[in-house]
N, CA, C and O atoms as a printed pandas DataFrame, in Angstrom:
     atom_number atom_name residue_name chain_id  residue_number  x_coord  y_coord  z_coord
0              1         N          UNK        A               1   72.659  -27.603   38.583
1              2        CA          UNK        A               1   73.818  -27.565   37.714
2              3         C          UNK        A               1   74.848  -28.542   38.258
3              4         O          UNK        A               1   75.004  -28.791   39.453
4              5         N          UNK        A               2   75.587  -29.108   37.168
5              6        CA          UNK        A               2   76.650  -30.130   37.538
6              7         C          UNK        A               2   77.705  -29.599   36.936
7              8         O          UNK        A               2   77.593  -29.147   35.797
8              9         N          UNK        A               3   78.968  -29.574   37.656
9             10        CA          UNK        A               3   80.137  -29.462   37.390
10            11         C          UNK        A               3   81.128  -30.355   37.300
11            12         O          UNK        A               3   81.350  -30.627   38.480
12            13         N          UNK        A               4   81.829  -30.954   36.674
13            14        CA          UNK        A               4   82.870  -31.952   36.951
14            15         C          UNK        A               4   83.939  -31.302   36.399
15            16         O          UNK        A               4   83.966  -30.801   35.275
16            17         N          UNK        A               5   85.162  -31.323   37.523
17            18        CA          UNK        A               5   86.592  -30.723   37.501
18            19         C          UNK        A               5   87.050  -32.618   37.966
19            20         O          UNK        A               5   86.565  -33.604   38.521
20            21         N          UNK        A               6   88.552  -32.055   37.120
21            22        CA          UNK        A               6   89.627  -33.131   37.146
22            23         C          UNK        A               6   90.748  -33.202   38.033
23            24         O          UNK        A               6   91.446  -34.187   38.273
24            25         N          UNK        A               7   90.871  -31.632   38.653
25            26        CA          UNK        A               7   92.134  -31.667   39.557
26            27         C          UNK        A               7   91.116  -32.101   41.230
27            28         O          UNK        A               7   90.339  -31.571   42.025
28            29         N          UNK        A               8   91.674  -33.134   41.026
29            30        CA          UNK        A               8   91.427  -33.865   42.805
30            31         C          UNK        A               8   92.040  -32.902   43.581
31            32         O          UNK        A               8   91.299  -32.236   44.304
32            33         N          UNK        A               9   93.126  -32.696   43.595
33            34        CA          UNK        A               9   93.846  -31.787   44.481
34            35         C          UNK        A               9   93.396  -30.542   45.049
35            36         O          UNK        A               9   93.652  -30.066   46.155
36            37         N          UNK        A              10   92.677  -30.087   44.105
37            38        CA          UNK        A              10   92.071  -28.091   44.620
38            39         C          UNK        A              10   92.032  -28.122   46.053
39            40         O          UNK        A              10   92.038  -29.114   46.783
40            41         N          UNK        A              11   91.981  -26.591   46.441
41            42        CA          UNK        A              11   91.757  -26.397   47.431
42            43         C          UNK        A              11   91.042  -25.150   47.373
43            44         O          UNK        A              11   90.545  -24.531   48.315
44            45         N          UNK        A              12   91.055  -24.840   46.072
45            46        CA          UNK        A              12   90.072  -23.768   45.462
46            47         C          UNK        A              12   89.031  -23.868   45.459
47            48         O          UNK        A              12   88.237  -23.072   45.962
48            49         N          UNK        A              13   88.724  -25.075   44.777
49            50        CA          UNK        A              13   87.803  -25.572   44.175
50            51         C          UNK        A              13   86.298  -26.142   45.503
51            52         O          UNK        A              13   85.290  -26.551   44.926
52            53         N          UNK        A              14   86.251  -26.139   46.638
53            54        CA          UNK        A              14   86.025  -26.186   47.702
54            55         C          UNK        A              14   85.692  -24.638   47.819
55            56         O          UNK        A              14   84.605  -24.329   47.331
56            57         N          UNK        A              15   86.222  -23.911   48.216
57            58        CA          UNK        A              15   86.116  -22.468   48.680
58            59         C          UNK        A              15   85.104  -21.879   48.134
59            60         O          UNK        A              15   83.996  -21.621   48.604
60            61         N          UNK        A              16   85.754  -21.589   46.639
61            62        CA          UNK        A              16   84.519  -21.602   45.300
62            63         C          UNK        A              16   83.494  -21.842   45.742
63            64         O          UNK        A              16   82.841  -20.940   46.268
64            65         N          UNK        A              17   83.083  -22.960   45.682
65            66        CA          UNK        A              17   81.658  -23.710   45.960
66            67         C          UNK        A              17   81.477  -23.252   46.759
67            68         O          UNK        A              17   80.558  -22.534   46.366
68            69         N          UNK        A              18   81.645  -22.949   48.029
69            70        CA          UNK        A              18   81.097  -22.716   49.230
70            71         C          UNK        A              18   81.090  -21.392   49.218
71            72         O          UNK        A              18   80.883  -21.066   50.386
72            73         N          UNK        A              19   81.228  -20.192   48.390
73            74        CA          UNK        A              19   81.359  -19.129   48.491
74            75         C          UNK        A              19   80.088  -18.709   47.342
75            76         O          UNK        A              19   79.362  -17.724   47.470
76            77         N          UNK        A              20   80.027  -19.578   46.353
77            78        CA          UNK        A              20   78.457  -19.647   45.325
78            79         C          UNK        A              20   77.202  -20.233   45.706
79            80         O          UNK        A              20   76.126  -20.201   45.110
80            81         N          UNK        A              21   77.578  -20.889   47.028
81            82        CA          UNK        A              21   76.339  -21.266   47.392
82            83         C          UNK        A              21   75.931  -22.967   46.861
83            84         O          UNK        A              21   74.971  -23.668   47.180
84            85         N          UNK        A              22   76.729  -23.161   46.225
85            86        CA          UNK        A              22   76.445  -24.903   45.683
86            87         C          UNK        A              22   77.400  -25.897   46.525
87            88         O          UNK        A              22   78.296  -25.525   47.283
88            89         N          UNK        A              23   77.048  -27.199   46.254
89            90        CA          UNK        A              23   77.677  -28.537   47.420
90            91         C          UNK        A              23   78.864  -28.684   45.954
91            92         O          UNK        A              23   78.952  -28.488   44.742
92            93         N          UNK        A              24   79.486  -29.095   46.956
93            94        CA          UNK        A              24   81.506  -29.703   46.235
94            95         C          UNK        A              24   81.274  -30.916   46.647
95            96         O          UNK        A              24   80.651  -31.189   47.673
96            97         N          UNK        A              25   81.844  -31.847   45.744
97            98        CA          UNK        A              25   82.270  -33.135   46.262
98            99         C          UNK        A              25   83.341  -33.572   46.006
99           100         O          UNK        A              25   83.196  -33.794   44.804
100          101         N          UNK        A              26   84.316  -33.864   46.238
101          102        CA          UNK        A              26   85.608  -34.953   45.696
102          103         C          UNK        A              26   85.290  -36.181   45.970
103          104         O          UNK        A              26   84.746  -36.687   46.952
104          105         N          UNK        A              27   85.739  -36.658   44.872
105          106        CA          UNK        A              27   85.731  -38.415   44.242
106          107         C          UNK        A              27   86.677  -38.592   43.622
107          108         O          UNK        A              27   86.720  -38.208   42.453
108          109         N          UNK        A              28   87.621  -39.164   44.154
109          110        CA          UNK        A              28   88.849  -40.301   43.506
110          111         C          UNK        A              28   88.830  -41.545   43.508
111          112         O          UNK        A              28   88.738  -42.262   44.504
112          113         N          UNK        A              29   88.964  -42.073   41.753
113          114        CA          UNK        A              29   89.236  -43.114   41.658
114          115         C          UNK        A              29   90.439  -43.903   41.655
115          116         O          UNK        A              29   91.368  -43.808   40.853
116          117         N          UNK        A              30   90.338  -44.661   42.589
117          118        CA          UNK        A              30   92.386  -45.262   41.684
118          119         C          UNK        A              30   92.325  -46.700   40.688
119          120         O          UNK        A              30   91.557  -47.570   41.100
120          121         N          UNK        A              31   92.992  -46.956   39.569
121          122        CA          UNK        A              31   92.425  -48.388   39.465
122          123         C          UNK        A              31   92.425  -49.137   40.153
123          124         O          UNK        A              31   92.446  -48.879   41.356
124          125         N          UNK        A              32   92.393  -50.787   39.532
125          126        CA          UNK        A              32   92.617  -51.572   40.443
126          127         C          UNK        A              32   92.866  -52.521   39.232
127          128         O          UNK        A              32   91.892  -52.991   38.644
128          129         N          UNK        A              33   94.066  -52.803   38.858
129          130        CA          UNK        A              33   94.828  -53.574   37.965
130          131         C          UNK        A              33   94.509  -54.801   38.044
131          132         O          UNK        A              33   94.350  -55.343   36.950
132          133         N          UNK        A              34   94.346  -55.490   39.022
133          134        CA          UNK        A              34   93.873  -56.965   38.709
134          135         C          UNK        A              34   92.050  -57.094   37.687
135          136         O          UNK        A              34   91.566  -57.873   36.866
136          137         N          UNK        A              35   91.589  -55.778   38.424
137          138        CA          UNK        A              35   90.382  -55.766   37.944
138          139         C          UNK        A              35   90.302  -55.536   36.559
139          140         O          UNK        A              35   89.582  -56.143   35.766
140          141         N          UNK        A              36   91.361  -54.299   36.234
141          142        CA          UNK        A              36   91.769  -53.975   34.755
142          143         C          UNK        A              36   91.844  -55.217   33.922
143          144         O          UNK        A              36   91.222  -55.426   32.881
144          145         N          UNK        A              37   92.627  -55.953   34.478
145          146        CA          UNK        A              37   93.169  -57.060   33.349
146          147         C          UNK        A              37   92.199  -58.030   33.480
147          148         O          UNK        A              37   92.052  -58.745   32.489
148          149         N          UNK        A              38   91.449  -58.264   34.501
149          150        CA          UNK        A              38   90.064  -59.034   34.104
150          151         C          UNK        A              38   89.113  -58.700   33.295
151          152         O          UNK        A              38   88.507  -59.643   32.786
152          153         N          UNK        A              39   88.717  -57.408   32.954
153          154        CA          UNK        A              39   87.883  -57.052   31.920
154          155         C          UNK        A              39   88.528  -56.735   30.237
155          156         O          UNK        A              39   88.031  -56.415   29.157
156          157         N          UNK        A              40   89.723  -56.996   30.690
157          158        CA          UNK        A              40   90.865  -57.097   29.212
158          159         C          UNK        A              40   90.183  -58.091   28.637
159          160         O          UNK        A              40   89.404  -58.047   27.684
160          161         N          UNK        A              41   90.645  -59.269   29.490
161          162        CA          UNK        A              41   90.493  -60.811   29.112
162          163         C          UNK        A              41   88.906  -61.084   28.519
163          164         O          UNK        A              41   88.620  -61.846   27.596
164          165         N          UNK        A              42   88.025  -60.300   29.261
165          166        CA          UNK        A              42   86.705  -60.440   28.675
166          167         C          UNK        A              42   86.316  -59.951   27.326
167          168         O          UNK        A              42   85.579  -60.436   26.468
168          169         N          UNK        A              43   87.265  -58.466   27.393
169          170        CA          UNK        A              43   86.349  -57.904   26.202
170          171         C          UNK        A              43   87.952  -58.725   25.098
171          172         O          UNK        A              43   87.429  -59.258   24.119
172          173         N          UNK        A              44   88.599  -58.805   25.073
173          174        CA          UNK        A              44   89.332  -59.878   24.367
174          175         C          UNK        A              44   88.831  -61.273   23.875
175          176         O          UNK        A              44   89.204  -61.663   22.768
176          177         N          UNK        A              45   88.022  -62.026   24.624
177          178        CA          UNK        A              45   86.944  -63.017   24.090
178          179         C          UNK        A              45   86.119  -62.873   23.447
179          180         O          UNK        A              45   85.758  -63.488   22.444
180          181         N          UNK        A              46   85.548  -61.662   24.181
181          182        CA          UNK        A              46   84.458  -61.330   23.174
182          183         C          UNK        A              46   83.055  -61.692   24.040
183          184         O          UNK        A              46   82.020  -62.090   23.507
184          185         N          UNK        A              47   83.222  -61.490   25.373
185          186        CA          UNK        A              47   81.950  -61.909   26.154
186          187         C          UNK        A              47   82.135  -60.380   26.877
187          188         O          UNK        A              47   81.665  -60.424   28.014
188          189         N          UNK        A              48   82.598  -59.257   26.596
189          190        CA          UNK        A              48   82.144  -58.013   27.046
190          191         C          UNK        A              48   82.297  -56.962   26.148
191          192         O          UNK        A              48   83.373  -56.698   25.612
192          193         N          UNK        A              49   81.102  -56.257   25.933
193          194        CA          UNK        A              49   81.362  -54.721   24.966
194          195         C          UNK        A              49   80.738  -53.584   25.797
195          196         O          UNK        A              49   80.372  -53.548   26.972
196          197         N          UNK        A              50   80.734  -52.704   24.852
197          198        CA          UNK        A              50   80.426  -51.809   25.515
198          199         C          UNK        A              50   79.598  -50.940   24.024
199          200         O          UNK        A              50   79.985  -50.917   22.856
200          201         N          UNK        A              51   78.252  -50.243   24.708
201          202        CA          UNK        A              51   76.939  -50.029   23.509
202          203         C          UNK        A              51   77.438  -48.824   23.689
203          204         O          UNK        A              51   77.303  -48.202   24.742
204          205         N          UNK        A              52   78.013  -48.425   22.745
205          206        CA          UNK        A              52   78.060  -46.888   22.055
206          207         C          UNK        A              52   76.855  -46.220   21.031
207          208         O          UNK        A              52   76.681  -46.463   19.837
208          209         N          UNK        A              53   76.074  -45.282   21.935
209          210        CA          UNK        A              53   75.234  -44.845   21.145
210          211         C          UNK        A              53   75.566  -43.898   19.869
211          212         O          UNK        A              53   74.998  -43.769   18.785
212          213         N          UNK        A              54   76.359  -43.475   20.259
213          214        CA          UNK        A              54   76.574  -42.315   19.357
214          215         C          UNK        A              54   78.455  -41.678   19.211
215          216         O          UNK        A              54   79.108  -41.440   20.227
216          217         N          UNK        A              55   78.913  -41.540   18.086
217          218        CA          UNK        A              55   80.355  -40.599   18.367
218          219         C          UNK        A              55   80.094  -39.451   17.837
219          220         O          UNK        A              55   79.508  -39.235   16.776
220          221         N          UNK        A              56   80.597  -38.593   18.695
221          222        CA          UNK        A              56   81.067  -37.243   18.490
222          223         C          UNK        A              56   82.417  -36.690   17.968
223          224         O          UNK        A              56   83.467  -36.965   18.549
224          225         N          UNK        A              57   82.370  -35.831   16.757
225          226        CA          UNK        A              57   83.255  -35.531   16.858
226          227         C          UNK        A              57   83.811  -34.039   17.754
227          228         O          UNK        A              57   82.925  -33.202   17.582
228          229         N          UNK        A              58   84.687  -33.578   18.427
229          230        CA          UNK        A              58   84.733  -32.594   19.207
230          231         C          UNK        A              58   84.230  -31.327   18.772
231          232         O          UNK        A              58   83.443  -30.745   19.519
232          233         N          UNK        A              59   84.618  -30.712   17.481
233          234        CA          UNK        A              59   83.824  -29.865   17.442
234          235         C          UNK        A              59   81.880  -29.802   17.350
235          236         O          UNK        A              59   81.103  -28.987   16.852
236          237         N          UNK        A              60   81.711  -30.966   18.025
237          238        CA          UNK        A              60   80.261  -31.218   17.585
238          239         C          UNK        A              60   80.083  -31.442   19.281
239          240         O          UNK        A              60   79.058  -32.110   19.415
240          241         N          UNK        A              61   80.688  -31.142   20.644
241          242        CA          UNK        A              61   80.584  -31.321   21.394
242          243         C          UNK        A              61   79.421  -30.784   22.065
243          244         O          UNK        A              61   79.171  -31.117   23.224
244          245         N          UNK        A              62   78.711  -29.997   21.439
245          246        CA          UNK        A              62   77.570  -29.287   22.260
246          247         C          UNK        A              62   76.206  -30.102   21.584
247          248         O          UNK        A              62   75.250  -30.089   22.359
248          249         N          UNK        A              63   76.037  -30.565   20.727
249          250        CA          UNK        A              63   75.469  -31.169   20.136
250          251         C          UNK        A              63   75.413  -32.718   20.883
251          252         O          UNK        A              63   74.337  -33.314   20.933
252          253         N          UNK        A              64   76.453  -33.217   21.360
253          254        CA          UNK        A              64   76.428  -34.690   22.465
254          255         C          UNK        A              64   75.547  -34.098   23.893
255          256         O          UNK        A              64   74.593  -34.741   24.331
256          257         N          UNK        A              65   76.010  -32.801   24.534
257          258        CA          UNK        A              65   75.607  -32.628   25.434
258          259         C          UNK        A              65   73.763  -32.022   25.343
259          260         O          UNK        A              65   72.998  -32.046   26.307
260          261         N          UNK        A              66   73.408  -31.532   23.968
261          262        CA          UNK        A              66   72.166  -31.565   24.159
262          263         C          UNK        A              66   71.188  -33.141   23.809
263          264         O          UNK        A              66   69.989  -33.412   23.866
264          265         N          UNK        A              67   72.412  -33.904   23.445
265          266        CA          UNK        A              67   71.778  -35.562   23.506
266          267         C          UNK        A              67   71.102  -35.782   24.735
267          268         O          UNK        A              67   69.904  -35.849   25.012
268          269         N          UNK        A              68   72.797  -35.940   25.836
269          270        CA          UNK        A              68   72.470  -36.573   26.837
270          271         C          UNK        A              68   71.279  -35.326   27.567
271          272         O          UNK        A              68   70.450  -35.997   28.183
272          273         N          UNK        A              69   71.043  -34.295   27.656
273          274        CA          UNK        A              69   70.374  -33.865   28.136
274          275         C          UNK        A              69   68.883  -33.796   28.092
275          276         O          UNK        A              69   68.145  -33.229   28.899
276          277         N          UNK        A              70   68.509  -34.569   26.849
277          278        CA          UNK        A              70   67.435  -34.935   26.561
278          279         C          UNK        A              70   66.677  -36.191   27.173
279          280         O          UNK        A              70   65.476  -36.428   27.299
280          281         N          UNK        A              71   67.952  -36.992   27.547
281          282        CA          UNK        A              71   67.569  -38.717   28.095
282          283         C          UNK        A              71   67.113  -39.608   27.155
283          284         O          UNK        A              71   66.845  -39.437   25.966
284          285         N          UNK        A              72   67.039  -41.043   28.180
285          286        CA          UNK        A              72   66.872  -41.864   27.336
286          287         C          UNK        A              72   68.368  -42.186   26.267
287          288         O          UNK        A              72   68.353  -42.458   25.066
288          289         N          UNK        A              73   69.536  -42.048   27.145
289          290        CA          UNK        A              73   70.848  -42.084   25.919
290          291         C          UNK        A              73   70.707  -43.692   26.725
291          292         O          UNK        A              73   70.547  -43.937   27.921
292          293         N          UNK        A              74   70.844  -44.682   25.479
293          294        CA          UNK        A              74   70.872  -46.198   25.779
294          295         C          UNK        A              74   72.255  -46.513   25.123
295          296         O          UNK        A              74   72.462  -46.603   23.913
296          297         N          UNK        A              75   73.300  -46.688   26.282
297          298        CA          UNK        A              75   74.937  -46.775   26.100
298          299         C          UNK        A              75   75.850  -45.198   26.549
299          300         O          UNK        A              75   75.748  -44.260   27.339
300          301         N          UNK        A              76   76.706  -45.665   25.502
301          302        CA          UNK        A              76   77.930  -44.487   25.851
302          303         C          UNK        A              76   77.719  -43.319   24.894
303          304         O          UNK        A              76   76.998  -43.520   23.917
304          305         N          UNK        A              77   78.178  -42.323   25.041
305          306        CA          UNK        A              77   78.287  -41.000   24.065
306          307         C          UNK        A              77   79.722  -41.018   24.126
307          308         O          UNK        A              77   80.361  -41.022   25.178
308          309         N          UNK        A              78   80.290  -41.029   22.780
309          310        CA          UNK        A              78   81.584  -40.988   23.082
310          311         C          UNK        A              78   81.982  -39.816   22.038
311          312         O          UNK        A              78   81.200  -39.617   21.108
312          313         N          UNK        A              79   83.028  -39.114   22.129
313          314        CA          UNK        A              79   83.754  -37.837   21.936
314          315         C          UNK        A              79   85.249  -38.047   20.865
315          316         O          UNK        A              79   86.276  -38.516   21.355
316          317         N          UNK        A              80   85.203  -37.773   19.892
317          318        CA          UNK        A              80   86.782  -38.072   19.187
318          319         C          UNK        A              80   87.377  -36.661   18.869
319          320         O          UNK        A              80   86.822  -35.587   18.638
320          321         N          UNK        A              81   88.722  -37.032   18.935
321          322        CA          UNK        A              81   89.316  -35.883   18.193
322          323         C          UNK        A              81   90.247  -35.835   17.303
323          324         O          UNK        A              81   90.582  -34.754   16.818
């Protein structure tokens, strides 16, 4: 099983885990703005996209997740609301 939480910060969220018996990890990203605005400039030309397989709309969210769970998703699954 995979979990992904958003608060970096917990200190719960650690304990938890280690009290259910499963591995925790924290991963923070920070940007990196020069990098940001280099892939602006690209997908602004028109020499970068990005392959969206499929949109979701949110109430159809369980329906994306038995996509990706199937495999073989070639691109993004993306989610609207």
């Amino acid at each position: 099983m995979l979990v992904t939480a958003v608060e970096r910060t917990s200190t719960t969220l650690p304990k938890l885990a280690e009290r259910l018996g499963v591995r925790f990890a924290a991963v923070g990203v920070e940007p990196d703005p020069a990098g940001l605005g280099a892939l602006t400039e690209l997908v602004e030309a028109g020499r970068l996209r990005v392959h969206l397989q499929e949109v979701f709309p949110l109430e159809k969210l369980s329906e994306a997740h038995e996509v990706l769970a199937a495999g073989g998703v070639q691109g993004k699954l993306a989610i609207t609301v």
